[in-house]
NUKE-527936 format. One line per field, with one value per residue (C-alpha): residue in one letter; y, x, z. Coordinates in nm, 3 decimals. Each point is the difference from the previous one (the first is absolute). Last residue first. Example, Ala and Ser with C-alpha at 12.3 -4.5 7.8 and 13.67 -1.06 7.14 Angstrom:
# residues 2
residuo c(S|A);
yy c(-0.106|-0.344);
xx c(1.367|-0.137);
zz c(0.714|0.066);
***
This chain:
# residues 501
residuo c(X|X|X|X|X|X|X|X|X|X|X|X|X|X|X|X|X|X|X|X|X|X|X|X|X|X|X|X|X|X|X|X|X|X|X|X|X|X|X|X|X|X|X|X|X|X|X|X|X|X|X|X|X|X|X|X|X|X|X|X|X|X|X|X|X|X|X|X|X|X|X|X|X|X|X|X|X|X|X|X|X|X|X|X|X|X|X|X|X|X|X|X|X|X|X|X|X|X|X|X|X|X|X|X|X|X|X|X|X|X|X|X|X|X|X|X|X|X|X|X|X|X|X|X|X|X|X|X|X|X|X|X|X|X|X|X|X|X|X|X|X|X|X|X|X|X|X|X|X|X|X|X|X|X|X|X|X|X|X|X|X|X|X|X|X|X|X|X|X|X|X|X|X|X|X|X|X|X|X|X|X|X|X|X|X|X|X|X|X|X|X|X|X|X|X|X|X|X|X|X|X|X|X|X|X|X|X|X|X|X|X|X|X|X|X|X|X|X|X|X|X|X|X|X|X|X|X|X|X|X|X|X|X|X|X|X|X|X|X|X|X|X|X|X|X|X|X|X|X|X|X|X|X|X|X|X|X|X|X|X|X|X|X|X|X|X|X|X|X|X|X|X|X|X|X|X|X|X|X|X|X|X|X|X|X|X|X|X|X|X|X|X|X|X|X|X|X|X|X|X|X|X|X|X|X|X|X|X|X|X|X|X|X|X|X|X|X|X|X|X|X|X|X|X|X|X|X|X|X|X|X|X|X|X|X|X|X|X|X|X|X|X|X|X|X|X|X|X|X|X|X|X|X|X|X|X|X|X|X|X|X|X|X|X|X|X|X|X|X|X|X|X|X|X|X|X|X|X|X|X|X|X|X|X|X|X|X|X|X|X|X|X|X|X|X|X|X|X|X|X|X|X|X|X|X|X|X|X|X|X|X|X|X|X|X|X|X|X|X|X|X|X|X|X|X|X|X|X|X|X|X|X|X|X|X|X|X|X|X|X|X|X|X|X|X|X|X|X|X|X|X|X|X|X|X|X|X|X|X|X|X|X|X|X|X|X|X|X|X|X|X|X|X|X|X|X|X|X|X|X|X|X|X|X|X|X|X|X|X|X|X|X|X|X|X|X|X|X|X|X|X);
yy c(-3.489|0.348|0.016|0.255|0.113|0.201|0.173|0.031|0.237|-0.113|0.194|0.007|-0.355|-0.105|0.136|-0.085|-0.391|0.026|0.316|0.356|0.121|0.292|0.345|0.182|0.029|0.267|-0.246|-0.359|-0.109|-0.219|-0.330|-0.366|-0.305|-0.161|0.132|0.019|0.295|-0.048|0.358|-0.129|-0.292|-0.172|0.034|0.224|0.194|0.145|0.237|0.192|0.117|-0.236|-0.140|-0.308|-0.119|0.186|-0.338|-0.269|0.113|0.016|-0.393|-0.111|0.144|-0.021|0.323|0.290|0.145|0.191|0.218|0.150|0.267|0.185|0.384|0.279|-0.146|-0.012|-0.428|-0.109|0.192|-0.100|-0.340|0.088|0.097|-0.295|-0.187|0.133|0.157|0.188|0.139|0.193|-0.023|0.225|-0.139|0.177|-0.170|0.210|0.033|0.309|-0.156|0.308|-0.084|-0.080|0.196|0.254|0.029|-0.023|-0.367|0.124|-0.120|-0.100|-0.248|0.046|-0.247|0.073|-0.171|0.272|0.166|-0.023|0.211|-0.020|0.169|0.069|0.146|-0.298|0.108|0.014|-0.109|-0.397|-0.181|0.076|0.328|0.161|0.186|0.348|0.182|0.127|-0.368|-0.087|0.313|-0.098|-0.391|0.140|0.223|-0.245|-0.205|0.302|0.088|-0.399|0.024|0.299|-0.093|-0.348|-0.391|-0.021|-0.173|-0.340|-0.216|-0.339|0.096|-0.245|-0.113|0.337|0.106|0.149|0.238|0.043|-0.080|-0.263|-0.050|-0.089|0.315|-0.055|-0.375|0.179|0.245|-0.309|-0.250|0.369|0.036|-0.330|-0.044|0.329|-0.061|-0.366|0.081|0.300|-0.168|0.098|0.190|0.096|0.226|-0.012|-0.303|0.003|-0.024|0.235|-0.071|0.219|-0.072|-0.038|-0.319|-0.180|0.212|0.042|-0.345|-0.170|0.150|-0.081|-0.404|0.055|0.078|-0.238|-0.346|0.016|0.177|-0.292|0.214|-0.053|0.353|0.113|0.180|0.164|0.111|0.320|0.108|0.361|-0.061|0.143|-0.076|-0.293|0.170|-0.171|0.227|-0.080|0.283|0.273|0.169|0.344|-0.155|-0.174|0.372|-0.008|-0.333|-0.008|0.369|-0.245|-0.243|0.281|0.121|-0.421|-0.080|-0.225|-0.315|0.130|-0.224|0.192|-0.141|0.112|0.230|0.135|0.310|0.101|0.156|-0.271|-0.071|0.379|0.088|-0.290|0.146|0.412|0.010|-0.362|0.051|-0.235|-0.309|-0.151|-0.381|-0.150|-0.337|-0.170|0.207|-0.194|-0.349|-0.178|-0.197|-0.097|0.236|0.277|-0.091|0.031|0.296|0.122|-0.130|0.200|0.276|-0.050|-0.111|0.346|0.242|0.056|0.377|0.056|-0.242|-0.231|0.056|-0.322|0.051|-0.302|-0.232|-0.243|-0.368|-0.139|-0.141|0.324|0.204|-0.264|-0.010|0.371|0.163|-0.259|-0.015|0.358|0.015|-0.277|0.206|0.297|-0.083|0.323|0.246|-0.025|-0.129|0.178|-0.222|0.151|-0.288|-0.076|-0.234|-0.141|-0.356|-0.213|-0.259|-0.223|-0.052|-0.234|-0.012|-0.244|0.085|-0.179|0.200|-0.097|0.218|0.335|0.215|-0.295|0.060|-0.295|0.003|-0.321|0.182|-0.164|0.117|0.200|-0.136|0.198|-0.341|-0.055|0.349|-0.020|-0.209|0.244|0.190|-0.239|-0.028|0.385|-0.006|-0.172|0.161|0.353|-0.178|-0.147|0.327|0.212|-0.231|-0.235|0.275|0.298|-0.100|-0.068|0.324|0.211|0.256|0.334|0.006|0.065|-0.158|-0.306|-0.065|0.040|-0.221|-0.243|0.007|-0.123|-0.247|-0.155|-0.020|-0.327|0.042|0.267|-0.216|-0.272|0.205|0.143|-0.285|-0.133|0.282|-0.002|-0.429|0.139|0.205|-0.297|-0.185|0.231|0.068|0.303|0.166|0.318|0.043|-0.106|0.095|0.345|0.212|-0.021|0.061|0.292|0.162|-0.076|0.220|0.302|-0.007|-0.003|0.320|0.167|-0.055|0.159|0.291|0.024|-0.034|-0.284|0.118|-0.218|-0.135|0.107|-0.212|-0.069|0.352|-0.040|0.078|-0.251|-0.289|0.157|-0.056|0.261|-0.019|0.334|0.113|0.032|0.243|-0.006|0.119|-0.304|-0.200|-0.233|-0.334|-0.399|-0.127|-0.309|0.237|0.260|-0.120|0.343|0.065|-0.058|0.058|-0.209|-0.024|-0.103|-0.326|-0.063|0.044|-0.241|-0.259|0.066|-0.085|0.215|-0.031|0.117|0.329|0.008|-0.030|0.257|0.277|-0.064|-0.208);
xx c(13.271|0.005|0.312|-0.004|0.344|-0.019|0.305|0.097|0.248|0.330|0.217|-0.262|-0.109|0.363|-0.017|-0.343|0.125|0.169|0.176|-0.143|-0.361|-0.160|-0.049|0.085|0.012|-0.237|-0.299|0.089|0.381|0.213|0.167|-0.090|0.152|0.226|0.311|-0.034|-0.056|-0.020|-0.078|-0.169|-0.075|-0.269|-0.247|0.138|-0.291|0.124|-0.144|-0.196|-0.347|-0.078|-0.305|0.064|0.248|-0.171|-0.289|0.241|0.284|-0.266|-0.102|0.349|0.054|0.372|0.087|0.250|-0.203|0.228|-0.061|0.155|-0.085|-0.348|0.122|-0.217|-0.031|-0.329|0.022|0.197|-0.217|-0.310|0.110|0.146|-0.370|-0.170|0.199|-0.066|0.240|0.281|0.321|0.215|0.395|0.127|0.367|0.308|0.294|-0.045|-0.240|-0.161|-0.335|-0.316|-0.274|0.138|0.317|-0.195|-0.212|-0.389|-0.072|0.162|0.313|0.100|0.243|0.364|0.230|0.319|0.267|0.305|0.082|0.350|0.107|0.362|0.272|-0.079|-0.271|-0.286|-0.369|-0.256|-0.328|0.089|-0.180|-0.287|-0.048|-0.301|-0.254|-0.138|-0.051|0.391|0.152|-0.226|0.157|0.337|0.002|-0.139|0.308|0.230|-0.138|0.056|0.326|0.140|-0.148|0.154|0.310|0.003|-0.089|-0.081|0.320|0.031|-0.188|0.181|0.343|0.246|0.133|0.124|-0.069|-0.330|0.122|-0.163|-0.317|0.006|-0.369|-0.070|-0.210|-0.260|-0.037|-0.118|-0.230|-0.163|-0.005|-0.112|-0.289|-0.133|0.003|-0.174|-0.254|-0.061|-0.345|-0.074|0.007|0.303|-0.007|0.348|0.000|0.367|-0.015|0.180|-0.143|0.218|0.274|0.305|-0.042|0.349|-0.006|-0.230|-0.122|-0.347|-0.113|0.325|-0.122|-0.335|0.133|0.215|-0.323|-0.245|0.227|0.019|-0.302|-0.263|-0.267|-0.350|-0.072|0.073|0.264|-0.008|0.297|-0.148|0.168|0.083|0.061|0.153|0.035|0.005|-0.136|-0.060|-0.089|-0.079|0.070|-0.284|0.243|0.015|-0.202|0.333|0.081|-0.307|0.100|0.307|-0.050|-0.285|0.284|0.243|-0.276|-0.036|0.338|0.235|-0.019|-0.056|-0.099|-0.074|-0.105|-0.027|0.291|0.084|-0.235|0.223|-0.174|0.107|0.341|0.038|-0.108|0.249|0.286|-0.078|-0.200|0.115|0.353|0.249|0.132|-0.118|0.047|-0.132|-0.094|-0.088|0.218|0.302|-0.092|-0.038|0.330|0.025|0.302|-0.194|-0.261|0.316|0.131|-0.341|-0.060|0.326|-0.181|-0.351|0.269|0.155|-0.317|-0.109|-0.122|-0.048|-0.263|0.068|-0.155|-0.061|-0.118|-0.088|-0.101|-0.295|-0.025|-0.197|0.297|0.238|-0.366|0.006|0.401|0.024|-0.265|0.066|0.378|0.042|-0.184|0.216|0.337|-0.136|-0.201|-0.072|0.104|-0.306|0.000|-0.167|-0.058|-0.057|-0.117|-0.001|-0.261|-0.295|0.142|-0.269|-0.253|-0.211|-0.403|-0.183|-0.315|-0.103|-0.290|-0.362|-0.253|-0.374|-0.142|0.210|-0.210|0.073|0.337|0.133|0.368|0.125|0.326|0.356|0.234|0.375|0.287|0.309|0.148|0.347|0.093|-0.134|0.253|0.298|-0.267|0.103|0.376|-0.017|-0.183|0.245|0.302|-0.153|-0.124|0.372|0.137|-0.204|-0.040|0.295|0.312|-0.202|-0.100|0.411|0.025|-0.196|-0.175|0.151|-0.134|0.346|0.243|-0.248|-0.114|0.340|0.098|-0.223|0.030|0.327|-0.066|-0.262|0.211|-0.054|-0.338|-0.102|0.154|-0.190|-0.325|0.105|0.086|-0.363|-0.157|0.233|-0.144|-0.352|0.018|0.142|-0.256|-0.295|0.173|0.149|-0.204|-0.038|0.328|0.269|-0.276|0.026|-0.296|0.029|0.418|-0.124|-0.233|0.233|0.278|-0.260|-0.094|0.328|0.125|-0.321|0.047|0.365|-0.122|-0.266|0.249|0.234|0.301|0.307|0.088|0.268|0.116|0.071|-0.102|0.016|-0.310|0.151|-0.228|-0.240|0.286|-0.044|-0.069|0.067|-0.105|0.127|-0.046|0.132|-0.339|-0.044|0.086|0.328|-0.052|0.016|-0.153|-0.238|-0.243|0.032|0.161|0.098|0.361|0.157|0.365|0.173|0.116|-0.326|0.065|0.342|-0.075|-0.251|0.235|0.267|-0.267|-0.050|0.026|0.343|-0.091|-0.263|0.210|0.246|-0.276|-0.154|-0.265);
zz c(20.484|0.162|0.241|0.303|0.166|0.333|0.127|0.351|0.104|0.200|0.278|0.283|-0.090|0.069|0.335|0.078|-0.043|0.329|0.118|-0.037|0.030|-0.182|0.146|0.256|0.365|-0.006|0.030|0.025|-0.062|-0.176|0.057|-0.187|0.124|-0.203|0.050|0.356|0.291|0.377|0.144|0.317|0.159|0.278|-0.304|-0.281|-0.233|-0.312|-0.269|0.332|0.041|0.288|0.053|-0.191|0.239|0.357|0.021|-0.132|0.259|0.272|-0.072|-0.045|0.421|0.077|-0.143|-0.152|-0.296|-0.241|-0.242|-0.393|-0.271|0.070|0.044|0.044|0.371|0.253|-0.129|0.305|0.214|-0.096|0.007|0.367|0.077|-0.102|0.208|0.336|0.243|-0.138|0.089|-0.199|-0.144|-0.227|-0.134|-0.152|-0.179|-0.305|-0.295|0.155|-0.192|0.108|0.230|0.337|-0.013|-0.096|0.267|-0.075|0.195|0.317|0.159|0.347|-0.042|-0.320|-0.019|-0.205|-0.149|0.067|-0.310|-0.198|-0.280|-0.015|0.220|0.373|0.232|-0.018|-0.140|0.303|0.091|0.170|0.159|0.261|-0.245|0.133|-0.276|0.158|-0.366|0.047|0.041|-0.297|-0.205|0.109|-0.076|-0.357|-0.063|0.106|-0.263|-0.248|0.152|-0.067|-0.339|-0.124|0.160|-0.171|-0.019|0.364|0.214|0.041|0.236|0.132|-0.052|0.212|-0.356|-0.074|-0.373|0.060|0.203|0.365|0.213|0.229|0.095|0.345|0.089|-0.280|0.139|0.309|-0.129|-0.162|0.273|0.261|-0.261|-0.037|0.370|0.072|-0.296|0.125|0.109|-0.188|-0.315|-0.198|-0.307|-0.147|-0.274|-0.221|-0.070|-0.305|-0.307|-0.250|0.206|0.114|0.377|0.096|-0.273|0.253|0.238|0.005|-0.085|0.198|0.295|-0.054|-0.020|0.289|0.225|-0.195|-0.013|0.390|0.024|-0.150|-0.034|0.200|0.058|-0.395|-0.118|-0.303|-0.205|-0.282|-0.311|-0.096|-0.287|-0.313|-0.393|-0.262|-0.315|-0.337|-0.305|-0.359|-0.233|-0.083|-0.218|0.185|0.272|0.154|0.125|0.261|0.133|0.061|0.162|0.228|0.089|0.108|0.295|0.057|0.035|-0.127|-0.256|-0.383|-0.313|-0.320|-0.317|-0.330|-0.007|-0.365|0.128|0.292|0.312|0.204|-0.089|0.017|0.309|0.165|-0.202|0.114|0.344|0.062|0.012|-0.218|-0.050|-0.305|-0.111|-0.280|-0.064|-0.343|-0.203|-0.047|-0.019|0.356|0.012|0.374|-0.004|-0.111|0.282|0.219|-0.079|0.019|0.373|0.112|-0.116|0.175|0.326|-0.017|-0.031|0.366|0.068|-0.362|0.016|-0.317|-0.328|-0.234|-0.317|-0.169|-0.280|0.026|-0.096|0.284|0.245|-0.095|0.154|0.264|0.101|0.009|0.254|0.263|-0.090|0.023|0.373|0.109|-0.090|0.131|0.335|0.130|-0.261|-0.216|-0.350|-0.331|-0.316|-0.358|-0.193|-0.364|-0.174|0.187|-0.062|-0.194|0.200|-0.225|-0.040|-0.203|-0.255|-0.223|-0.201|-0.194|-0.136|-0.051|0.293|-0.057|0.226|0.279|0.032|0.211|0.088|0.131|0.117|-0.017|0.238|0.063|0.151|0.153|0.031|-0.164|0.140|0.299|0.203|-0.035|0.193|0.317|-0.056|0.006|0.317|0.173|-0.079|0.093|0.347|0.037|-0.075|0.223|0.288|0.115|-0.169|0.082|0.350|0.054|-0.172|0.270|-0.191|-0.064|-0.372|-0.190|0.236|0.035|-0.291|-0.176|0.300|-0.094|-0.350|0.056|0.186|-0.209|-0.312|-0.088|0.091|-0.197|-0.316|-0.004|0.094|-0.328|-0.205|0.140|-0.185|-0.306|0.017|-0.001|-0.272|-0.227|0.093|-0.087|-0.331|-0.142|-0.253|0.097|0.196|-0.283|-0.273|0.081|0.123|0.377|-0.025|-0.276|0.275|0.293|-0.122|-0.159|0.345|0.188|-0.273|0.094|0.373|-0.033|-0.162|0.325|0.274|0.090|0.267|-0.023|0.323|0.269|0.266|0.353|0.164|0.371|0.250|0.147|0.056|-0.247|-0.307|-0.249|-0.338|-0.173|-0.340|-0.375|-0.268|-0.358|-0.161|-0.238|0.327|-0.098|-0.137|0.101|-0.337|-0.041|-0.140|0.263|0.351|0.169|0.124|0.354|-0.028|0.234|0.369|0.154|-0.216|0.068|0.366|-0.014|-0.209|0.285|0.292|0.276|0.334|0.037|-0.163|0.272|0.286|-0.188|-0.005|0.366|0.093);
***
């Protein structure tokens, strides 16, 4: 798509946007950097830079904390009721939607993603699952205890629990699903009472922005959200080391997760990590192929690969392994790559250079170890950052591309023969976050389920996430759950009262 194809593409309100100054949101304040400087955004479809965003470092994280402290501490915040933070909630969603489109091709110019996906997934999954937090508010719901004591034989007490908001939170988004990834960490820390710091990936900041106009708009009082573009080396190292922080909640990858972790022990603040995969897609003998084939397809490359539980290992029982394989490989060769703003786009380009020669960088050290591409294995010769989806046969257990998240659209697929050996398999990972099981047979599925070390299981599915249904990881997939009622337990401490009467 050339220059003037895209122009024409574009909507005047997104062009407005791109076109402005993009400040920080302190205190219900759009302001400069302390330091002045600002950053590139660049469109992966191009290469192009579309914008330039005010860079947050640690004087600006001070300022945002200091911000969110006195929005958590004021009476319009603290004692706001249930209802009444429900309704901002649902003001929100209100307002996400009415401007769908145009978050869309923020999404989309900023991210690389196809915007018709980002118009029919990302906003209408960041829509929903602020209408379902809005719904906690009015029953975050604490109990009653028949507490005994039997030192104290003769007296009588009454003693309950409630839920209170953790207090400020610095939250830390990933670049893969920006706008969705914001509301997730946003809507159930605004849902329990908290005040935030939000930093956006500096890869993909427009859409966190454009959400701040719009949480102004929805008339959160100035304070309660934040907003800090910015590197994670500098802003990102700051939220977490800060001591007016007493939460941090941070979706990327595991090697950043464990820094996270290490500077949150300054304060001992409360920690929630979401982080990689390297999820297995099993295939049993008896599979249904017609929904398995496009189904690991769609597990791998869904988003061009940029998921923390994609499918990214493919184990196919020997008997259908040449079938799977060549349904896979070929689905891989149908895909119409190209900007996300063309409406014949059906995979995007990745979300950057550095990402698109890191992939490329795995496909080559497979290639090297005696790995077979039967799809593509090579990143396209023109502007933007596009990879081929990839298929990768004839790999060992100890590659890299086996073991370690590329976070691409590349697949290892292996054979197996028994069941207790693809379980063995599936769990031979550092990483525990998501599965799949692709069979006919109820009696295998309840036999590998609990076997697998994995947050989520999917039975003839994959990657299917919901508002309500908790998502985190086992092992070095972090920490914590998201979605559900976890979420607004992850923002809320519980206090016991006791009454002597």
């Amino acid at each position: 798509m050339n220059p003037d194809e895209l122009a024409g593409k574009i909507r005047q309100d997104t062009k407005d946007f791109l076109a402005r100054k993009h400040k920080l949101l302190i205190g219900g304040q759009w302001q400069d950097a302390a330091s002045g400087k600002t950053f590139p955004v660049y469109d992966p479809g191009t290469g192009r830079q579309i914008a330039a965003v005010a860079e947050a470092d640690s004087a600006d994280v001070d300022r945002a904390v200091s911000a969110a402290r006195a929005a958590f501490e004021s009476k319009a915040w603290r004692d706001m009721k249930a209802s009444d933070r429900e309704r901002l909630l649902h003001r929100l969603a209100d307002l996400i939607e009415a401007n769908a489109d145009q978050l869309a091709e923020l999404e989309s110019l900023d991210n690389g993603k196809s915007v018709m996906m980002a118009r029919h997934l990302d906003v209408v999954a960041a829509v929903d699952f602020c209408r379902y937090m809005a719904g906690w508010p009015t029953k975050n719901e604490g109990a009653t205890i028949p507490v005994s004591f039997p030192y104290v034989p003769e007296g009588k007490f009454f003693a309950y629990t409630q839920r209170e908001p953790v207090g400020v939170v610095g939250q830390i988004i990933p670049w893969n699903f920006p706008l969705l990834m914001a509301a997730w960490k946003l809507a159930p820390a605004l849902a329990s009472g908290c005040t935030s710091i939000l930093k956006p990936a500096e890869q993909t900041p427009l859409t966190a922005l454009r959400l701040g106009e719009l949480i102004m708009e929805a008339g959160y009082p100035a304070g309660v959200v934040n907003i800090l573009p910015g590197y994670g080396h500098t802003a990102g190292a700051a939220i977490s080391a800060h001591p007016g922080v007493d939460k941090v909640a941070f979706t990327g990858s595991t090697e950043v997760g464990k820094l996270i972790t290490q500077a949150a022990m300054g304060n001992l603040k409360k920690v929630s990590l979401e982080l990689g995969g390297k999820s297995p897609a099993i295939v049993l003998d008896d599979a249904d192929l017609d929904i398995a084939i496009p189904g690991a397809a769609m597990a791998i490359f869904f988003n061009h690969g940029q998921v923390c539980a994609a499918g990214s290992r493919l184990y196919v029982h020997k008997s259908v392994f040449d079938k799977v394989v060549d349904g896979v490989a070929g689905a891989a060769k149908q895909f119409s790559l190209g900007h996300g703003m063309s409406p014949a786009t059906q995979m995007g380009p990745l979300v950057s250079e550095e990402q698109a020669r890191r992939v490329c960088g795995y496909i080559d050290s497979g290639l090297a170890e005696g790995a077979q591409a039967v799809a593509g294995g090579r990143r396209l010769d023109q502007p933007g950052y596009f990879v081929e989806p990839t298929v990768l046969v004839n790999t060992k257990p100890s590659m890299k591309v086996v073991r370690e998240e590329i976070f691409g659209p590349v697949v290892v697929a292996m054979p197996y023969t028994e069941l207790d050996e693809v379980i063995a398999a599936a769990n031979d990972s550092i990483y525990g976050l998501g599965a799949s099981i692709w069979t006919r047979d109820l009696a295998k599925m309840h036999r590998i389920t609990p076997a697998l070390k994995a947050g989520t299981v999917w039975v003839n599915c994959h990657g299917l996430v919901d508002a309500a249904l908790p998502f985190g990881g086992y092992k070095q997939s972090g920490w914590g759950r998201e979605l559900g009622k976890t979420a607004i337990d992850a923002y809320t401490e519980t206090k016991s009262v006791c009454l002597a009467y």
